[in-house]
C-alpha positions in Angstrom: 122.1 90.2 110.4 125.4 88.4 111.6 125.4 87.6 115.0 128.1 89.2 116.7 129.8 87.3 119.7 128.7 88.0 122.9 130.8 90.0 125.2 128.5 90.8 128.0 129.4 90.0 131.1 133.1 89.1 130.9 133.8 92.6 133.1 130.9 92.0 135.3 131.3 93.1 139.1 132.3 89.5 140.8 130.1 90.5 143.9 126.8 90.4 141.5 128.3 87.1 139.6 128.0 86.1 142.9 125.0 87.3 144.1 123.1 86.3 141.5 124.1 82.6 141.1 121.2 81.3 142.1 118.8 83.1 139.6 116.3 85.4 140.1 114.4 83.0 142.3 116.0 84.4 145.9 114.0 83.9 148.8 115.8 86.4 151.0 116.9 89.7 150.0 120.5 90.1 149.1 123.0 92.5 150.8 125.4 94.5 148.8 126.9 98.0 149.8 125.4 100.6 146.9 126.9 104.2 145.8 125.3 107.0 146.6 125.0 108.6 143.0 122.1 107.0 140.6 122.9 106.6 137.1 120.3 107.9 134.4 120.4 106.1 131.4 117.0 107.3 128.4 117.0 105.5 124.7 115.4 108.2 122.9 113.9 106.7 119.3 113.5 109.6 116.4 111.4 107.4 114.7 112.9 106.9 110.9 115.4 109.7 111.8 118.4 109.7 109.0 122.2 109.9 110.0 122.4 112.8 107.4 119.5 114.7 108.5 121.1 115.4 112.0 122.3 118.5 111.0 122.3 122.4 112.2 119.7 124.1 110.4 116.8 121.5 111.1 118.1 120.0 114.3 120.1 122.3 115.9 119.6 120.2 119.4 120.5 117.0 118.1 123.8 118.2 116.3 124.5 120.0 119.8 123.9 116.3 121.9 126.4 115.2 119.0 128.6 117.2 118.5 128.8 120.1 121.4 127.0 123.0 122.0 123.9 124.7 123.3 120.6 122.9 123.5 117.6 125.0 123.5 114.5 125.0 125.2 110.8 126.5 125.7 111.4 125.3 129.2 113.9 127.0 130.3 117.6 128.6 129.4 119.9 127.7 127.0 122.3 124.4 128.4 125.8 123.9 127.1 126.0 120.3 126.2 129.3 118.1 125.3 128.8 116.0 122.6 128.8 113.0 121.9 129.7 109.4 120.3 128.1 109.8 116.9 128.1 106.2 114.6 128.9 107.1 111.0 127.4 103.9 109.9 124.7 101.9 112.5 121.5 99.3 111.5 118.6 98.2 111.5 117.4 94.9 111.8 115.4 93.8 109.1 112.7 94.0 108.5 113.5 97.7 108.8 110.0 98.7 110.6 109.3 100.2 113.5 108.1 97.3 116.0 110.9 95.0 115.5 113.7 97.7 115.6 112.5 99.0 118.8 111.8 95.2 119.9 116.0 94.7 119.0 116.5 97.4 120.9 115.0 96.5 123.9 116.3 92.6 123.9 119.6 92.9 122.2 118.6 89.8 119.9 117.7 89.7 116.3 114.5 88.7 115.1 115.3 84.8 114.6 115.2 84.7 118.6 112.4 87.6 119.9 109.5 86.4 117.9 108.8 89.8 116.2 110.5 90.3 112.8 108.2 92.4 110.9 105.7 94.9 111.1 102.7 93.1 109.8 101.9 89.1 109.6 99.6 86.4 110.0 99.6 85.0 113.2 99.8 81.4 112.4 99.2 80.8 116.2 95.4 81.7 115.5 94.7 78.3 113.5 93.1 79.0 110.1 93.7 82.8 110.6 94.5 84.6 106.9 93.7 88.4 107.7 96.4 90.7 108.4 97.4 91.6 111.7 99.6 93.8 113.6 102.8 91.6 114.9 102.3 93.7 118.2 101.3 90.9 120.2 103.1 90.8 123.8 103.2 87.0 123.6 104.8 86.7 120.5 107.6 88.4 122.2 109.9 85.6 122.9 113.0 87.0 124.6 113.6 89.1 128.1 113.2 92.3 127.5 115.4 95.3 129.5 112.2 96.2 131.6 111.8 92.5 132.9 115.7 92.2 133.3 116.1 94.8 135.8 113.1 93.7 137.5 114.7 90.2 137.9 118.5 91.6 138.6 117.9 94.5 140.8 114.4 94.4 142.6 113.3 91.0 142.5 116.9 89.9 144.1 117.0 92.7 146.3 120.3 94.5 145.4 118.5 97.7 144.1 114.7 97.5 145.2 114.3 101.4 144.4 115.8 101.2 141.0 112.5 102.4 138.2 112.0 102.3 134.7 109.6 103.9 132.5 108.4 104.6 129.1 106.4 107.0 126.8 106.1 105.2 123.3 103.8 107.6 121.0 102.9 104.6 118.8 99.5 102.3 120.2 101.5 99.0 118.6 104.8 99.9 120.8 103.1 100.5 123.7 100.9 96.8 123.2 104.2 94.4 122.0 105.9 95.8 125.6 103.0 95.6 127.5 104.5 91.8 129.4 102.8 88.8 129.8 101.0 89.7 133.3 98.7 91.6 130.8 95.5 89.8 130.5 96.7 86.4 132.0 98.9 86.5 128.8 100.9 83.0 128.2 104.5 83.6 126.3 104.8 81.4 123.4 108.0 80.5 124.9 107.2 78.7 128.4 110.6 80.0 129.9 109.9 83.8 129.1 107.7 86.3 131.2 107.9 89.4 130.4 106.6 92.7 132.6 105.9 96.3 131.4 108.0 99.4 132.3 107.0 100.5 136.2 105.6 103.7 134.8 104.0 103.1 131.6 102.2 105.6 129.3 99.2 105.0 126.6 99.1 107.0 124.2 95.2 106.4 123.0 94.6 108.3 126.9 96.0 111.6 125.5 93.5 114.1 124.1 95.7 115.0 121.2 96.3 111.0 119.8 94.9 110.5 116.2 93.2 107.3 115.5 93.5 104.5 112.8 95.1 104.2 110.0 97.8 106.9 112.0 97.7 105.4 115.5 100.1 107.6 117.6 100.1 110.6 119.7 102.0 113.8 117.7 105.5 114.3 119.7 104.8 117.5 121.4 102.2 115.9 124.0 104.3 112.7 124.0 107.1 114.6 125.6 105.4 116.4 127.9 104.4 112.6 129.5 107.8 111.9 129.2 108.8 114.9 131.4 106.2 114.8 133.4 107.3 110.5 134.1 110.8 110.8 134.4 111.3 112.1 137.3 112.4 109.0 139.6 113.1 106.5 136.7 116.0 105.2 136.2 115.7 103.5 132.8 113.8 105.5 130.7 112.3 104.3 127.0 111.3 107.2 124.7 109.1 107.2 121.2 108.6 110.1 118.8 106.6 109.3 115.4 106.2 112.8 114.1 109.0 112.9 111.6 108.1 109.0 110.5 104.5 109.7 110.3 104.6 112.8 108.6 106.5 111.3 105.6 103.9 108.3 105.5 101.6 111.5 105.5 102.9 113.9 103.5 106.6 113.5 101.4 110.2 115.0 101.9 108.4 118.5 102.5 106.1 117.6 105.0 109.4 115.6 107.2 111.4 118.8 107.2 109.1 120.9 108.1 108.1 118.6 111.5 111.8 117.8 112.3 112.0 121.5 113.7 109.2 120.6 116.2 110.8 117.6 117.0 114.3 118.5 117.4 112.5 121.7 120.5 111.5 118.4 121.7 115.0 116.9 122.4 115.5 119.9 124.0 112.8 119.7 126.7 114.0 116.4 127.5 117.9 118.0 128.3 116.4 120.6 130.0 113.8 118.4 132.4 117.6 115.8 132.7 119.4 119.1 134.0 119.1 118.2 137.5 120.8 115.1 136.7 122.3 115.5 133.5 125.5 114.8 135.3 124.6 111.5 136.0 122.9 110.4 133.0 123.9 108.8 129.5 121.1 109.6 126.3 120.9 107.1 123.6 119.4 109.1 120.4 118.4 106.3 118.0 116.5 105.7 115.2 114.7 102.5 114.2 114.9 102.4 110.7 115.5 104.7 107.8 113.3 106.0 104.8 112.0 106.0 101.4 109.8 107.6 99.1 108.3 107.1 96.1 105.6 108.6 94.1 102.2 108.8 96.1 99.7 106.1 94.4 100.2 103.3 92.4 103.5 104.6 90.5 105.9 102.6 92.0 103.3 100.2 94.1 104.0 96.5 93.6 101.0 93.9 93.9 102.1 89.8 94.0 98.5 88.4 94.9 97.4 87.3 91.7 100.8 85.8 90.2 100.5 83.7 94.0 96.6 82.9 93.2 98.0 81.5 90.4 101.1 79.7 91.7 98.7 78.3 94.4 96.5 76.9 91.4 98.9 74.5 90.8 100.6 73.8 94.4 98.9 75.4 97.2 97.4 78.2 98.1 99.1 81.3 99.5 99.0 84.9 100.8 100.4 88.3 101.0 100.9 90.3 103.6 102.0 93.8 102.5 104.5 95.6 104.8 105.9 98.9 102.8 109.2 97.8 101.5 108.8 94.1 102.0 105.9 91.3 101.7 105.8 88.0 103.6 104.2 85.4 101.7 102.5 82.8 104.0 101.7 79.3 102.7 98.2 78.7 104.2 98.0 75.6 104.8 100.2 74.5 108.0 99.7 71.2 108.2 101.7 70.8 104.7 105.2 68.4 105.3 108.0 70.9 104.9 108.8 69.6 101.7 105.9 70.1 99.9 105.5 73.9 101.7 109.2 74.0 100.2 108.0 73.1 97.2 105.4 75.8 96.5 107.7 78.3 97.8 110.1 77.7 95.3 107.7 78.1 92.2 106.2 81.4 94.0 110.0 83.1 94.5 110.9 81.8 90.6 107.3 83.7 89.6 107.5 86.6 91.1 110.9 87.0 90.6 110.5 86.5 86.8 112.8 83.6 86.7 112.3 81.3 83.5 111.9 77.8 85.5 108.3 79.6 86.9 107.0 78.2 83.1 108.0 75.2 84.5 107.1 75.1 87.5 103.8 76.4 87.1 102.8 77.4 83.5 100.8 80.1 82.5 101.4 82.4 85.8 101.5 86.0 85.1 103.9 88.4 86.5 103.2 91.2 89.5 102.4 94.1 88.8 105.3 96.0 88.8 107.3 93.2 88.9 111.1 94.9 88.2 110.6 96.7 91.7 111.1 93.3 92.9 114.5 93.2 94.7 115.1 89.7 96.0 112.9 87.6 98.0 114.3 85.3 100.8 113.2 82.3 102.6 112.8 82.1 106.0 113.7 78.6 106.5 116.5 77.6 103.8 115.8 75.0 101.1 118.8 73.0 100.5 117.3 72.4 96.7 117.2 76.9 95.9 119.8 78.0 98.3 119.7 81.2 96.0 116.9 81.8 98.0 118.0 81.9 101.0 118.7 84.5 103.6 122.0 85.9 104.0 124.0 85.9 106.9 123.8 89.2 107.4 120.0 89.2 107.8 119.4 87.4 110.7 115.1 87.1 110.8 114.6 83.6 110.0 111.2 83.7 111.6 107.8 82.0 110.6 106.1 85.1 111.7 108.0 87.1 109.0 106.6 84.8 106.3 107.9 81.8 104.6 109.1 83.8 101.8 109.7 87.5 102.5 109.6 89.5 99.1 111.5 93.0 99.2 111.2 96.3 96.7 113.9 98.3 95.3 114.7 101.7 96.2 111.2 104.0 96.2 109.3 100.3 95.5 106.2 99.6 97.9 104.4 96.4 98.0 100.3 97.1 98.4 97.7 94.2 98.1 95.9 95.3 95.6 98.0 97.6 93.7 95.5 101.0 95.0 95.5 100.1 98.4 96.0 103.4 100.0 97.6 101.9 102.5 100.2 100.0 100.8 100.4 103.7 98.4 101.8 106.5 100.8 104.6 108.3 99.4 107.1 107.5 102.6 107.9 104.1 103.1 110.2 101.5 104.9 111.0 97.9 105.7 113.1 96.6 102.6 117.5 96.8 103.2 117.7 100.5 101.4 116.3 101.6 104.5 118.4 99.5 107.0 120.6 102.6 107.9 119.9 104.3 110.9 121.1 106.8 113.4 123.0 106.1 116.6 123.9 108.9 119.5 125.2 108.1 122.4 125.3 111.3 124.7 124.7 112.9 127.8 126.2 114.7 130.5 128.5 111.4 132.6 132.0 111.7 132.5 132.1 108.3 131.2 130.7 109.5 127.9 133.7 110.4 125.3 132.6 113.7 123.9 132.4 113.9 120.7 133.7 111.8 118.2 132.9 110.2 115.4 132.9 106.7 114.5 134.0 106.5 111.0 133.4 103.5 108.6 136.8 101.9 107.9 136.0 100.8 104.1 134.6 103.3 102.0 130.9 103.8 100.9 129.6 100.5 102.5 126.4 98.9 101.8 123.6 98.1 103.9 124.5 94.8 103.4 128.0 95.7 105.3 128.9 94.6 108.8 131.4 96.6 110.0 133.5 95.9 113.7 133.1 99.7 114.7 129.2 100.2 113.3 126.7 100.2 115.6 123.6 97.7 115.5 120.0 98.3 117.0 120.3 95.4 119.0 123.8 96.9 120.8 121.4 99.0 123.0 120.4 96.4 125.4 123.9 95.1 126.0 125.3 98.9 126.5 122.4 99.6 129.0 122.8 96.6 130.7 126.6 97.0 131.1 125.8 101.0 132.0 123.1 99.4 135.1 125.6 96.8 136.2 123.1 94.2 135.5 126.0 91.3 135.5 123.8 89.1 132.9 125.5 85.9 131.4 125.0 84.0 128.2 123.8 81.3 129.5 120.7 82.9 132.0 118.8 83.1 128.5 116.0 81.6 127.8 117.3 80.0 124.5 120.5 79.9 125.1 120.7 75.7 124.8 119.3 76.1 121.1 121.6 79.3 120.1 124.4 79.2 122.6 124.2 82.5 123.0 123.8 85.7 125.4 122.6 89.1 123.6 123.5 89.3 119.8 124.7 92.9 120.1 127.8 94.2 122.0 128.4 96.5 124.4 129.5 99.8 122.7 132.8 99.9 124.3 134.4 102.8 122.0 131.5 105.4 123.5 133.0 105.3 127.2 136.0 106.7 128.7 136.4 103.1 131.2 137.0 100.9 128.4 140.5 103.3 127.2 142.5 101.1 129.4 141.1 98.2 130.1 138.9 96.2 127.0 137.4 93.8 129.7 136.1 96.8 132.1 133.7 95.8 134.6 130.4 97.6 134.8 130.7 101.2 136.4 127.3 100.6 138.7 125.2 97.9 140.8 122.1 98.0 139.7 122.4 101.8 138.1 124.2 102.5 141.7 127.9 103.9 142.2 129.7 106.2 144.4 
């Protein structure tokens, strides 16, 4: 995705620029006069959740937090709530799965820069390694995430040694990629990262009620009673629910509707267990990623392997790595010059692709099954000699660990490895750009929130492809919170900033508070989640 310029810390309080000038490395505490109030800021992920589906019938609680209302409760009485800043048009980052969106979310940098671009890889860092794995690898995470920078800002410095955060994630591979490098003696692949897990940090493989493999996640009911049990003292507070994503993998449109009810009472025993603060506190209600169905079985399922066996024949070998909506395609053997890796890269996208210059290239190759559900395919680094082929602008996950050619479906297209994997066969599926809409709320009871409007697109009927000024981005959370927390972090503290002379990729979401009507440049409203 385009990489936005970064605005962060332009308003920042001068007595934290200050303050923090000498890094995180401080060997006495600092001294800075704090408010009195605590601000509350939760990012609440509906995993997969669709703009259109927050609506009254099925999720009378979320249309409330968006638009204003009564939110409901098994917990207790009904709560008049505001509204809202609801995005019209917000995104993924691609691929649009669930581990790098949430990933985004929590750095405010695409794919390109945390190390974690897709759902499932190869991890090329294993040597020969060719199985399938889960890109949920702490390490792999290569940028700072929110958790570690208010660690370093607040408590590590001394400004704010009481301020907390937390997190419930109902998915086992969320709750391993943010599990920090102090986990297992765990060495970042980027020497200048080092990354720690939320203060209070749930697993959900401890709950009674989590289902195993292939699902892998705790249903949402138990998952926010943790949550409201955990809360209480946090100050930045990370939130998963899979039950409306995993019930379409499960199930179909039928089986989503029926579980966004559920989900939705859930919402509301969040507001109701915020009501003590709710004054004080500003609700992100995201999603990661969007969906798609198609027929359950090998209708719609494409399968690439074989046309690559072929293709590898004659250059070198490669393999597939199946992902729902997309595929990364790894050649195998690393030690290749880039050329030559180039080289069999371009003969596998013109095969699989159905381009006539594969009967050049490699005579004889058959096509994938299902080969018309092919969309595109992209490379992940670009080859001067088929710059067809390489990734647009606007899709910002040029990433080894993605593959070195990632294939993507059509609408209600699925890659599977073979063709009846049921894995790669379930009738709800994600990943490829039809599903890079998703939804973005930002709510909650602070005065600072504007309550409600509604960001409209300013061109009509955009594509995902589009990348509009007012639309909001997964990776604008971290910037927003940071801002919200008074974290005062500058471009240049991160850890790549030499190579991408850059600080996050998102912005902060200035049109969702009431400080920025006057003044564009307005400095954060707390120190370290402090103000009076």
């Amino acid at each position: 995705m385009m990489r936005r310029a970064s605005i962060f810390g332009a308003g920042a309080l001068a007595v934290v620029a200050a303050l923090l000038a000498g890094g995180c490395g401080h060997s006495e505490p600092a001294t800075v006069q704090l408010g009195a109030k605590r601000l509350t800021v939760v990012v609440l992920v509906v995993d997969s959740l669709m703009p259109e589906e927050v609506e009254p019938t099925s999720m009378p609680n979320l249309e409330a937090l968006k638009s204003g209302g009564t939110v409901t409760s098994p917990d207790g009485p009904p709560i008049a709530v505001q509204g809202g800043t609801f995005y019209a048009e917000s995104r993924a980052v691609y691929a649009a799965e669930t581990i790098p969106n949430h990933v985004a979310m929590m750095t405010g940098v695409y794919p390109t820069r945390n190390g974690i671009p897709t759902n499932d890889f190869i991890d090329q860092f294993n040597g020969s390694a060719t199985a399938k794995a889960r890109l949920s690898i702490p390490e792999r995470l290569t940028a700072t995430t929110l958790f570690t920078w208010i660690q370093q800002r607040c408590r590590a410095t001394g400004i704010n040694p009481e301020i907390r955060t937390g997190a419930t994630l109902s998915k086992k591979y969320l709750y391993d990629v943010f599990l920090g490098d102090a986990a297992n003696d765990r060495v970042n692949d980027d020497p200048d990262v080092f990354n720690l897990a939320p203060d209070t940090y749930w697993n959900p493989t401890d709950s009674d009620a989590y289902i195993g493999s292939p699902d892998e996640h705790t249903p949402d009911a138990p998952t926010m009673a943790d949550a409201v049990a955990r809360i209480d003292g946090v100050d930045f507070f990370f939130i998963n629910l899979g039950d409306v994503d995993r019930s379409a993998h499960a199930g179909d449109q039928q089986a989503r509707s029926a579980v966004m009810v559920d989900t939705d009472q859930q919402v509301g025993r969040l507001v109701n267990a915020l009501q003590p603060r709710w004054a004080d506190t500003v609700l992100f209600v995201v999603s990661d990623h969007g969906m798609d169905y198609s027929p359950p079985g090998p209708v719609n399922a494409i399968s690439t392997q074989a046309t690559l066996d072929a293709v590898g024949a004659c250059t070198t070998p490669m393999k597939a790595i199946p992902s729902g909506g997309t595929e990364g395609v790894y050649v195998l053997d690393r030690a290749l010059a880039l050329d030559q890796r180039q080289a069999a890269l371009r003969a596998a996208r013109a095969c699989v692709l159905g381009s006539g210059s594969c009967a050049n290239l490699c005579p004889g190759v058959p096509a994938p099954a299902n080969a018309a559900r092919i969309s595109g395919a992209w490379y992940s680094t670009d080859d001067p000699s088929d710059s067809a082929g390489n990734m647009p602008l606007v899709i910002d996950s040029h990433s080894g660990n993605v593959g070195d050619l990632t294939l993507f479906a059509a609408a209600a297209g699925k890659f599977a490895e073979p063709q009846t994997d049921p894995n790669g066969v379930i009738p709800g599926n994600h990943g490829h750009p039809s599903t890079l809409r998703s939804t973005f709320l930002i709510t909650g009871g602070s005065p600072w929130v504007k309550k409600p409007q509604l960001i409209a697109a300013s061109v009509a009927s955009p594509s995902v492809y589009d990348r509009l000024p007012e639309q909001s981005e997964n990776v604008d959370v971290a910037p927003t919170v940071a801002w919200l927390l008074g974290l005062g972090i500058e471009p240049g503290e991160f850890p790549d900033y030499p190579e991408h002379d850059s600080g996050f990729d998102g912005r902060i979401l200035k049109e969702a508070f009431a400080q920025f009507d006057g003044d564009p440049g307005a400095a954060s409203p707390t120190v370290c989640g402090r103000f009076d």
